[in-house]
C-alpha positions as CSV (number, residue, x, y, z in Angstrom):
1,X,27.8,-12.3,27.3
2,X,30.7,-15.1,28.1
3,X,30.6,-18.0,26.1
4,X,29.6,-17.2,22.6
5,X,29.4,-21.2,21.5
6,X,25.5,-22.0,21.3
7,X,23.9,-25.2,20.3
8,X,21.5,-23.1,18.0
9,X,21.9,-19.3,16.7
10,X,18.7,-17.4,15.5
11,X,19.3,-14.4,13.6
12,X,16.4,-12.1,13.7
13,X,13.6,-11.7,16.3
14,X,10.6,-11.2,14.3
15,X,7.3,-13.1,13.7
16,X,9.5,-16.6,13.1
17,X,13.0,-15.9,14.9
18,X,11.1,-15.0,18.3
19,X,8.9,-18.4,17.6
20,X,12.5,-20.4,17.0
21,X,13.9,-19.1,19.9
22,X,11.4,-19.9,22.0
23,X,11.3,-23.6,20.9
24,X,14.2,-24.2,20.7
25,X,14.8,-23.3,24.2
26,X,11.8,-25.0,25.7
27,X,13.6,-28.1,27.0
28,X,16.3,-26.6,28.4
29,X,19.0,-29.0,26.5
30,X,19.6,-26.4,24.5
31,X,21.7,-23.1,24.7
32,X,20.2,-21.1,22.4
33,X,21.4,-17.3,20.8
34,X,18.5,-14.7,19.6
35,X,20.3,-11.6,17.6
36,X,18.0,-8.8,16.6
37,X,19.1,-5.6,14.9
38,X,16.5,-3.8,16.8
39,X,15.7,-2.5,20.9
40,X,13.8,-4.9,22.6
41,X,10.9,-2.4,22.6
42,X,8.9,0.7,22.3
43,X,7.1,2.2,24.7
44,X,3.8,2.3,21.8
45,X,4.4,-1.1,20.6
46,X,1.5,-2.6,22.4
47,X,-1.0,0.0,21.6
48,X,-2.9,-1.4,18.0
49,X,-3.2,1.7,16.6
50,X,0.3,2.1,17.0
51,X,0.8,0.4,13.3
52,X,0.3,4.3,12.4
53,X,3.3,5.5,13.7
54,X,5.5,2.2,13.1
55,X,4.8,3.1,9.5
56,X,7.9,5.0,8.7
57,X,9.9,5.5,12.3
58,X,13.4,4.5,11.6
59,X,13.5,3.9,15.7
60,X,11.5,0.5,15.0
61,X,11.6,-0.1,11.0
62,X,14.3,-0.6,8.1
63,X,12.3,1.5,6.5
64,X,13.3,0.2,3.3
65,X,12.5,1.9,-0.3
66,X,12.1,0.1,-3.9
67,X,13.6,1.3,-6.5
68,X,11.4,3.5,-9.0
69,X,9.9,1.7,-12.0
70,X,8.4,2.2,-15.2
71,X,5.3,0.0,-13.1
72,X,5.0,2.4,-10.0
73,X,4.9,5.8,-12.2
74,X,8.6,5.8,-11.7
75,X,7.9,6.3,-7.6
76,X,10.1,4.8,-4.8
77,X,8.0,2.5,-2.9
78,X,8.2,2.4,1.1
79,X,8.8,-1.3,2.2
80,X,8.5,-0.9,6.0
81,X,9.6,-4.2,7.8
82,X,10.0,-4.4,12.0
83,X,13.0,-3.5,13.4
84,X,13.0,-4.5,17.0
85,X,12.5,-7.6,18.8
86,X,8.7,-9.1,17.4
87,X,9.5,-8.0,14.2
88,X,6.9,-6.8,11.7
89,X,4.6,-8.5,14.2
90,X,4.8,-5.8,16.7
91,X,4.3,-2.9,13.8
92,X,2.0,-4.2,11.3
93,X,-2.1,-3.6,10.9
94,X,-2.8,-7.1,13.4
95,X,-4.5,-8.6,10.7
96,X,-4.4,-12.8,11.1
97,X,-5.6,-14.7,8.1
98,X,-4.1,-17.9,7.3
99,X,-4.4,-17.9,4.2
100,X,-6.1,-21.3,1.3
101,X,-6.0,-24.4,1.8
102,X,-4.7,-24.2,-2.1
103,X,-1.4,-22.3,-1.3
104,X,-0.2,-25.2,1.0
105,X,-1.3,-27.3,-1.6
106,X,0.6,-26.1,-4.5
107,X,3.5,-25.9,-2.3
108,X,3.4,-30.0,-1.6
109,X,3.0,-30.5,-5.0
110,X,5.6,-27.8,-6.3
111,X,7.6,-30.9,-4.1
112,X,7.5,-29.8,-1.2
113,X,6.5,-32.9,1.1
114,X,5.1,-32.1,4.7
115,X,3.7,-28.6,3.4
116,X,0.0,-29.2,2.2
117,X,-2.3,-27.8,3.9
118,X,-3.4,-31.1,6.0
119,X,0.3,-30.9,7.4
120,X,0.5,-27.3,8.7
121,X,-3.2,-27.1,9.7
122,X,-2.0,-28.7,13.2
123,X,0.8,-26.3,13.3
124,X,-1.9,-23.3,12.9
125,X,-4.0,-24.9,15.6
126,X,-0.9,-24.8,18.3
127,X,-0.5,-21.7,17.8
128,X,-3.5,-19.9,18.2
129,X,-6.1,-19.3,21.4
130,X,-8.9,-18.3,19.2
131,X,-12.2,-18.5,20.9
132,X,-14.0,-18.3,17.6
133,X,-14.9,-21.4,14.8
134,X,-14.9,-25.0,14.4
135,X,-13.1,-26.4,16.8
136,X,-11.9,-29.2,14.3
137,X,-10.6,-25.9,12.5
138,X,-9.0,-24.0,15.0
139,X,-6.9,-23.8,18.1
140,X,-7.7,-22.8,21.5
141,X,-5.0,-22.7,24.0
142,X,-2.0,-21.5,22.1
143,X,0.6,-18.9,22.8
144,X,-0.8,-16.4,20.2
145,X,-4.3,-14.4,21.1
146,X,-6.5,-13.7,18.6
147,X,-9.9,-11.8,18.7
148,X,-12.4,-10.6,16.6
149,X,-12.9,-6.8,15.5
150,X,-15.4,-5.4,18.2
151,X,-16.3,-3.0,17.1
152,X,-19.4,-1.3,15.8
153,X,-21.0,0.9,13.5
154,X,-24.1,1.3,11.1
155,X,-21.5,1.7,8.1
156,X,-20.0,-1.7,8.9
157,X,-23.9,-2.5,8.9
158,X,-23.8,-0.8,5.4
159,X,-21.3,-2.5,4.0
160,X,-22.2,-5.8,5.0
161,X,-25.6,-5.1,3.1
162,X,-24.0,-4.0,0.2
163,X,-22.0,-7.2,-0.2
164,X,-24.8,-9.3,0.2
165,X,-26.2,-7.5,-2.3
166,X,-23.8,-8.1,-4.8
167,X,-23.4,-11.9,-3.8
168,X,-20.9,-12.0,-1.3
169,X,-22.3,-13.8,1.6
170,X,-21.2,-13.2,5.0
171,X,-18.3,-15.5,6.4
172,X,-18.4,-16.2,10.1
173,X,-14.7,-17.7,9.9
174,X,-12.5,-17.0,6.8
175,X,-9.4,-18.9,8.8
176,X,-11.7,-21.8,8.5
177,X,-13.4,-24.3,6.2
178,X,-13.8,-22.1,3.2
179,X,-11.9,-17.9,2.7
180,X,-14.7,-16.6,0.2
181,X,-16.8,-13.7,1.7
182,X,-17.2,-11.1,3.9
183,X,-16.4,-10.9,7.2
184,X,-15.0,-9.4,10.9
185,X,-11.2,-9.5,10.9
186,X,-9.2,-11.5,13.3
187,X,-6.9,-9.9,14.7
188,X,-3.4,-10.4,16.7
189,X,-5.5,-8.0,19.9
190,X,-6.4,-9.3,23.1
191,X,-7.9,-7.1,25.6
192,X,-7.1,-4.1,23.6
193,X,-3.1,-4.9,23.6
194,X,-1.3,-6.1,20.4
195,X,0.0,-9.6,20.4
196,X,3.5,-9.4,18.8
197,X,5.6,-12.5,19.2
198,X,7.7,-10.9,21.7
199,X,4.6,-10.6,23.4
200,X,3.5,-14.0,23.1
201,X,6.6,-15.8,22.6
202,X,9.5,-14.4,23.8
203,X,8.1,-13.0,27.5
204,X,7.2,-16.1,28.8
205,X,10.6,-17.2,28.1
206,X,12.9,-14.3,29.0
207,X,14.2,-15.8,32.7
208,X,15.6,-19.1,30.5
209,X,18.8,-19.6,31.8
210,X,19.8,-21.3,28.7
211,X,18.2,-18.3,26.1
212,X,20.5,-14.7,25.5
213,X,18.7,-12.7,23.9
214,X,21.3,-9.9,21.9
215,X,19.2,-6.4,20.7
216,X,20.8,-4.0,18.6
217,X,22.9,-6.6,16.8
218,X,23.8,-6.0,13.3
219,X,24.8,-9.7,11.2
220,X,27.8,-8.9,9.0
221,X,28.0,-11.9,7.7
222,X,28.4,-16.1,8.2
223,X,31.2,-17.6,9.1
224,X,31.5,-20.8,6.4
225,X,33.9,-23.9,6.6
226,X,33.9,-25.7,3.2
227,X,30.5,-25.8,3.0
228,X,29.4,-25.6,6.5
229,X,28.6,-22.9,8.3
230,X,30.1,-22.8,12.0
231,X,28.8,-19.3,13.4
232,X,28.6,-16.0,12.4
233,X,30.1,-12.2,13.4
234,X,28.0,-9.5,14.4
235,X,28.5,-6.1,15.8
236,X,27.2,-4.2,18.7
237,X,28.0,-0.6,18.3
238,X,31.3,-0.1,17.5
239,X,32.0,-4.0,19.1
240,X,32.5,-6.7,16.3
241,X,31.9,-10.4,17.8
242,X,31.9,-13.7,16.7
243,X,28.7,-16.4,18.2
244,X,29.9,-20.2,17.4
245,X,27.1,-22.6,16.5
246,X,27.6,-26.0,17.3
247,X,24.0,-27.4,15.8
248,X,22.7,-24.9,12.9
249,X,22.2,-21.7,12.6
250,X,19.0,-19.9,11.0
251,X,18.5,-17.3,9.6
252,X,14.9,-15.4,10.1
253,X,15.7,-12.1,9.3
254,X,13.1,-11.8,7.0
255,X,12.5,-11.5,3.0
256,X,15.0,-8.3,2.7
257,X,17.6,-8.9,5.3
258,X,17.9,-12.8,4.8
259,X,19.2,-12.8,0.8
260,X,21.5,-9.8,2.0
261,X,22.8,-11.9,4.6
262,X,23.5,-14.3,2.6
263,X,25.0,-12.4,-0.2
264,X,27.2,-10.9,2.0
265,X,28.5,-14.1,3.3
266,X,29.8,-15.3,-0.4
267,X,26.6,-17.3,-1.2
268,X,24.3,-16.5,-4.1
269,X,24.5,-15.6,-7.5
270,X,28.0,-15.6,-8.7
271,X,27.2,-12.3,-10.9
272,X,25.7,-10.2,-8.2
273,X,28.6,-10.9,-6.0
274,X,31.1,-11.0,-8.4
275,X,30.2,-7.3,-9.0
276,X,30.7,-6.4,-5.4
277,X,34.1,-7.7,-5.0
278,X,32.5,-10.9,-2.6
279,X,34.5,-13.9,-3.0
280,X,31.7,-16.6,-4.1
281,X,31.8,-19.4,-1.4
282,X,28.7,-21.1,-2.6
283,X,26.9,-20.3,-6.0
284,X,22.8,-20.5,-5.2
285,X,21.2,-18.6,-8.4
286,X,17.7,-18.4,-6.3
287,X,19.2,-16.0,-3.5
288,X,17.3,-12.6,-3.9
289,X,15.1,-13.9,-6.6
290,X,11.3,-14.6,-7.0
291,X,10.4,-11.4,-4.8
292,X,6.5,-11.5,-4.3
293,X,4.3,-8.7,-2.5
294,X,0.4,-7.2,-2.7
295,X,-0.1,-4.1,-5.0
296,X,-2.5,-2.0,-3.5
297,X,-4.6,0.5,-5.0
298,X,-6.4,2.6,-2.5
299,X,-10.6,3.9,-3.5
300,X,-11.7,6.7,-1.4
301,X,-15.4,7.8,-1.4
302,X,-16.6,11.1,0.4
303,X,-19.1,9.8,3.3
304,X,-22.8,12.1,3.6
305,X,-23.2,10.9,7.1
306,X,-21.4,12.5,10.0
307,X,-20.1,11.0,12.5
308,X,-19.9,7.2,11.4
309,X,-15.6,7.4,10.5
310,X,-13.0,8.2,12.5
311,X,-12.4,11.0,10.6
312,X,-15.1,12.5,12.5
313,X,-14.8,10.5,15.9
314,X,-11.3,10.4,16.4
315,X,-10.1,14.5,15.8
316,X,-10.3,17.3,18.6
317,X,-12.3,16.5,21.5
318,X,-13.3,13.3,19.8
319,X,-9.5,12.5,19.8
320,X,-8.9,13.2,23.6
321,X,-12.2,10.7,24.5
322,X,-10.7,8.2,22.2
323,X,-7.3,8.6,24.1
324,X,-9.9,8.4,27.5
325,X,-11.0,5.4,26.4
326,X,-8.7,3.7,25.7
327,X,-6.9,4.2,28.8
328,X,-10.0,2.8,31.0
329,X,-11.3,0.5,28.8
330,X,-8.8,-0.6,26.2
331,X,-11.5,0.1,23.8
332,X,-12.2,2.5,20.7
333,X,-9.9,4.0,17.9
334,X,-6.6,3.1,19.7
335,X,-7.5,-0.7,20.1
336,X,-8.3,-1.1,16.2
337,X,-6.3,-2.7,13.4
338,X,-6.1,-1.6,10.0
339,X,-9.5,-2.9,8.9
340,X,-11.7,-4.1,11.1
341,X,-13.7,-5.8,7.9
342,X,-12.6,-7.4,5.3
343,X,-13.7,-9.2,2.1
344,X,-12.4,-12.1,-0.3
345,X,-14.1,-13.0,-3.3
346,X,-13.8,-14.1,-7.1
347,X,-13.4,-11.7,-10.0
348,X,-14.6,-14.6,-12.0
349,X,-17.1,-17.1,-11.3
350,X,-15.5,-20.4,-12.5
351,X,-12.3,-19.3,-9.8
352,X,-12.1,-22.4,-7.6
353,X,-11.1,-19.9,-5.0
354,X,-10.8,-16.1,-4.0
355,X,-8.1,-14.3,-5.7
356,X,-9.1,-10.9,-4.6
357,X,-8.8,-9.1,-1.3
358,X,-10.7,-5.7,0.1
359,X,-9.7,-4.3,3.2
360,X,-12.7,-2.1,4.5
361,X,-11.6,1.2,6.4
362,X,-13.6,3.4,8.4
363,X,-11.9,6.7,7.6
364,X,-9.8,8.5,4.8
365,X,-6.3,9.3,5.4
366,X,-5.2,12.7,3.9
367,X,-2.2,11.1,1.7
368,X,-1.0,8.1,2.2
369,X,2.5,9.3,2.2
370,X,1.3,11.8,5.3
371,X,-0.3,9.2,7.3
372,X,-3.2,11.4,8.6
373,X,-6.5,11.9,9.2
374,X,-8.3,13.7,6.2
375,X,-9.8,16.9,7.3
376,X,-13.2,15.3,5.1
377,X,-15.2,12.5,6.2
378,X,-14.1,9.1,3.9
379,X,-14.0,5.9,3.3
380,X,-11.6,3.9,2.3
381,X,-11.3,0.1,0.3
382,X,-7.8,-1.0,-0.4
383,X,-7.6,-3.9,-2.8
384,X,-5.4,-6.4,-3.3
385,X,-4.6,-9.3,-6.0
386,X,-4.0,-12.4,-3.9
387,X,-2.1,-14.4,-5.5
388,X,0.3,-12.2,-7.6
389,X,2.0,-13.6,-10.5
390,X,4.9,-10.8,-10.8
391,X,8.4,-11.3,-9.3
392,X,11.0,-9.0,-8.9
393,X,14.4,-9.2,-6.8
394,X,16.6,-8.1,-4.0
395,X,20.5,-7.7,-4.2
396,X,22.8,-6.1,-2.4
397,X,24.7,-2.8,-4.0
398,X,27.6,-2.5,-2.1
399,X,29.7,-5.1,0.5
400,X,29.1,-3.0,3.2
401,X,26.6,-4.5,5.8
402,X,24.7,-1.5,6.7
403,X,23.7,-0.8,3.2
404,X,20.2,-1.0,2.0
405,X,19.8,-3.8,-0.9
406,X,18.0,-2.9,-4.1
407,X,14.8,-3.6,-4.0
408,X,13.1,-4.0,-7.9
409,X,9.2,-5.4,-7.6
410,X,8.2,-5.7,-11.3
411,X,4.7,-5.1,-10.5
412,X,2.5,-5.7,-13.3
413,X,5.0,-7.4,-15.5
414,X,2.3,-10.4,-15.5
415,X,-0.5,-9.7,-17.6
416,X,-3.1,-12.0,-15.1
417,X,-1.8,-9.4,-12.5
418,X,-2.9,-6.5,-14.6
419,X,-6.4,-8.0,-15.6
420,X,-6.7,-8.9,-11.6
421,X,-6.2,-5.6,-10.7
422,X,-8.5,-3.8,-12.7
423,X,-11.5,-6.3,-12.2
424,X,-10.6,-5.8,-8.1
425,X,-11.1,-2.3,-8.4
426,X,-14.3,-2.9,-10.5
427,X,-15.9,-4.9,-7.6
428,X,-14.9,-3.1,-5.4
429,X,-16.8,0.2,-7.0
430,X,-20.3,-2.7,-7.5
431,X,-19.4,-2.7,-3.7
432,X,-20.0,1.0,-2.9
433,X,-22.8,1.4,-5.8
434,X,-25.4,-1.0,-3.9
435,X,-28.1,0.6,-2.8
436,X,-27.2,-0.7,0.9
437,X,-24.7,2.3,0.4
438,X,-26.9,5.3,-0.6
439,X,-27.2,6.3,3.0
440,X,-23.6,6.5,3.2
441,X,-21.8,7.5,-0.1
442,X,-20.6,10.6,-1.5
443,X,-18.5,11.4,-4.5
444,X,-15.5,9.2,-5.1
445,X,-12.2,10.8,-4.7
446,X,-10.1,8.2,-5.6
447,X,-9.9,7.2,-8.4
448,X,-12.8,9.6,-9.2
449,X,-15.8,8.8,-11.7
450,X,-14.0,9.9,-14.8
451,X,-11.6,6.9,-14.4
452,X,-13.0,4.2,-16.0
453,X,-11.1,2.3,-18.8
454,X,-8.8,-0.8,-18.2
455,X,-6.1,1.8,-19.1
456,X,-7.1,4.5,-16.9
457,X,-7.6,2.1,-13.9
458,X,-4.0,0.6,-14.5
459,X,-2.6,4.0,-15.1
460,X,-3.9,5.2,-11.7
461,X,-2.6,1.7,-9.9
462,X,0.8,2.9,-11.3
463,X,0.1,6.0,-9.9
464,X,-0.7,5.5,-6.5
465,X,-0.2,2.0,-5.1
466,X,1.5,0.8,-2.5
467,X,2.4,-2.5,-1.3
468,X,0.9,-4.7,1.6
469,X,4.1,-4.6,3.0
470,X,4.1,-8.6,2.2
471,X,7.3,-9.2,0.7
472,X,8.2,-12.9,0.2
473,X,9.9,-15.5,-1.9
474,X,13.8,-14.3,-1.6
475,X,14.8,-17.3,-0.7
476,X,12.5,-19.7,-2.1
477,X,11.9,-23.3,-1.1
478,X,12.0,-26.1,-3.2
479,X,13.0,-28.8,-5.4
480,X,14.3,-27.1,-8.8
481,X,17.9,-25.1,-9.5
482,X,16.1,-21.7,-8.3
483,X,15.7,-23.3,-4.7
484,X,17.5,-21.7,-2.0
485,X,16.4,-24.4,0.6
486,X,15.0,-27.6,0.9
487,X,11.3,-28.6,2.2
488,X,13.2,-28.8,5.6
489,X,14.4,-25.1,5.1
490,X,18.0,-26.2,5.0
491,X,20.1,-23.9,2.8
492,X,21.1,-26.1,-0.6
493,X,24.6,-27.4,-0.5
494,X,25.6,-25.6,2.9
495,X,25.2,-27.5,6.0
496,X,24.4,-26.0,9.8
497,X,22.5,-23.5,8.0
498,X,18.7,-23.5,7.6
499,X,16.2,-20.2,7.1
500,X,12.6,-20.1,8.3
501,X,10.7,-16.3,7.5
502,X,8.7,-15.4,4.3
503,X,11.7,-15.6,2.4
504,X,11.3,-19.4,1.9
505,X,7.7,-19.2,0.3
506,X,7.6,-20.3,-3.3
507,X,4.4,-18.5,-3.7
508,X,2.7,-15.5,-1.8
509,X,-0.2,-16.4,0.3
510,X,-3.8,-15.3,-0.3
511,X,-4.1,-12.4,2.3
512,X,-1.9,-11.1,5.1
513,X,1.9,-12.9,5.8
514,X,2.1,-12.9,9.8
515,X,0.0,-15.6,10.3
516,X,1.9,-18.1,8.1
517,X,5.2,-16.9,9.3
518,X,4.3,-17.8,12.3
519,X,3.2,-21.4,11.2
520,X,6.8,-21.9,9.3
521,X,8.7,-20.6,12.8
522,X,7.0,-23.7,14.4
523,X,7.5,-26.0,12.0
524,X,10.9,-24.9,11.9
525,X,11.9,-25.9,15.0
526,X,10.0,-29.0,14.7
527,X,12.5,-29.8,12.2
528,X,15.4,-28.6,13.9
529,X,14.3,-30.2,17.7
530,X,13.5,-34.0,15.8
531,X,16.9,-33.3,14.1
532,X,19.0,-32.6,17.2
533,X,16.9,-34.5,20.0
């Protein structure tokens, strides 16, 4: 590659790094590096339902595991995050929501000045093309595509009956004025193709002559003067090499890979590096701390009709006319995301916002370790607490960079988390009961009639959940001793060194993480431009 002395260094090309390194590049004052541990792509990455085989394929994914706890019926818990230039954008379910005006909020006034939600909601409009909404609300012409869920089906009709029912109104725009109620998901899919940030951000700026762009690049670790850090060695292969950074370097290799990074470089907890024979070069308590996520628990229902799930339309010749489909229209099963409905309401009515999440799926899965198709028509609702008060941690084990950190959750250790749960999963179940649904459901599988206590719910929550695959907060922002950077996403007490990826948020956001992480790449390099114009 020549030269290795950039202005800027970006390390990780997911749903912020690929954002960053197409910013910073834009003017063309700028040399900039983008290293991703990853290939630059797969040849299913752009199919939607794609997500399905991302879900555990090493080829593209960490393919992390938690450790078991005492809170996950002593299970390891997949944590699958993107490995291969877009990130988890190019692997996830496609699901955009921007989440409350209320997390932005609480971020300003956790002290964090230019994050409320009138500051970022500019940011959201740039980068979105969203034909949908109030235009006050939304953007039209950015880089990223969104659409609408297409398609149809007299259960979606069902289940939009049934909400109403219960007294969840239907929300034309939950990226918009208010979240609460049922809705058509917006989705990173245009014209049946994913929209990654690869996609959307990096292709259009491939031909820079001032961008490299390094795949299969592993970070050992930062390369610190004092307190500055100057560049950074990596290694290709069996190739060790050293990238300079004359401006800053930032890291965006997300809420597992950042803290590591970090930790391996001397800077975190004195203790946890301390035990690894690190050399502490800059004591930061708050690296690898605060780790957020979703718990999911997953209710399954036999369905009485035929032929409304993909269980039915998607298997055997149904399958190969799906495949058919897809290839001349870039329609059907393929061009889905993970729910194409979704729902956000209160557990309790004097909640000034939503603090529950259901994800409506139109087919049962035979185990969600298996990944496939049950042999039964189902349906599926997987709930979420939004705004989960748990935090667990990740640190790394061992000195050596290709070693997995440990990953602890703490799920449920909060008891508002526990008492979240449980009511999800009761609204959820009003859901189904409505008579909208007697056309539609059968017995409940999951987690079957005879579970009914608090106790019994939570037991089978320990069970059988599984995360969102939202993991945040490792590398928190703020103002107090547990900050890891500042409101500008500089790294506290280091300088040339900023982060910008989930790890920064002090809180998780109510409903899906791409979306925002996209919003804090742009106003990263906002930051980082106005600083170095």
């Amino acid at each position: 590659m020549g030269d290795q002395s950039y202005d800027f260094v970006v390390v990780g090309g997911g749903s912020a790094g690929c954002v960053l390194a197409n910013r910073l590049s834009e003017s063309g004052r700028h040399r900039v590096l983008l290293l991703e541990a990853g290939p630059r792509y797969h040849p299913l990455e752009r199919v939607p339902i794609s997500y399905s085989q991302f879900i555990d394929n090493p080829a593209v994914n960490w393919c992390f595991m938690s450790k078991p706890e005492e809170s996950t019926g002593g299970r390891p818990i997949p944590v699958p995050r993107g490995r291969l230039l877009g990130g988890s954008s190019a692997i996830n379910g496609l699901v955009f929501v921007r989440g409350q005006a209320l997390d932005y909020d609480s971020w300003a006034q956790m002290g964090n000045r230019g994050w409320s939600y009138d500051d970022v909601l500019p940011i959201f409009k740039r980068l979105e093309s969203y034909d949908g909404g109030d235009g006050e609300l939304r953007g039209r012409s950015g880089p990223l595509r969104l659409t609408e869920a297409y398609d149809r089906s007299p259960l979606y009709d069902a289940w939009f009956a049934a909400a109403e029912e219960v007294g969840l109104k239907r929300n034309p725009d939950y990226n918009g004025a208010s979240q609460e109620g049922i809705c058509r998901t917006q989705t990173t899919i245009h014209n049946g193709w994913r929209m990654s940030t690869s996609r959307c951000y990096i292709d259009p700026a491939r031909r820079r002559a001032n961008l490299d762009i390094q795949c299969d690049a592993h970070v050992e670790s930062l390369l610190l003067k004092e307190k500055r850090c100057t560049g950074l060695r990596y290694r290709v292969g069996n190739e060790s090499r050293e990238a300079q950074a004359r401006c800053e370097i930032v890291l965006c290799a997300g809420s597992i890979n950042s803290p590591q990074i970090l930790e391996l470089s001397g800077i975190g907890r004195p203790e946890v590096l301390g035990a690894q024979g690190i050399e502490v070069r800059h004591a930061l308590d708050g690296v690898g701390e605060n780790l957020r996520d979703h718990y999911v628990p997953r209710l399954r229902w036999d369905i009485t009709q035929r032929g409304v799930t993909f269980n039915d339309r998607a298997r055997g010749l149904g399958l190969a006319w799906q495949i058919l489909r897809y290839a001349l229209t870039r329609r059907g099963f393929l061009a889905l995301p993970s729910s194409p409905i979704l729902a956000f309401l209160r557990t309790r009515p004097e909640l000034e916002a939503p603090d529950v999440q259901l994800h409506f799926i139109p087919f049962a899965i035979e185990h969600i370790k298996k990944r496939k198709l049950a042999p039964e028509a189902g349906m599926t609702i997987a709930m979420c607490q939004l705004r989960p008060e748990s935090k667990g941690s990740i640190h790394i084990t061992d000195p050596q960079p290709m070693t997995a950190p440990e990953i602890r959750f703490n799920f449920l250790s909060a008891a508002l988390d526990r008492e979240t749960l449980v009511a999800g999963v009761r609204a959820a179940r009003r859901l189904v009961e409505a008579k909208a649904m007697d056309a539609f459901r059968g017995r409940e599988i999951n987690p079957g009639s005879k579970v009914q206590s608090d106790e019994e719910i939570l037991d089978y929550i320990r069970g059988n959940a599984q995360t969102a695959y939202h993991p945040v907060g490792t590398c928190k922002m703020g103002t107090d001793e547990m900050a890891v950077v500042d409101p500008e996403l500089k790294v506290c007490g280091i300088e040339g060194l900023r982060i910008a990826d989930g790890s920064i948020m002090p809180t998780l956001m109510s409903g899906n993480t791409n979306g925002p992480i996209i919003m804090i790449g742009e106003k990263a390099s906002d930051m980082m431009l106005e600083a170095w114009r």
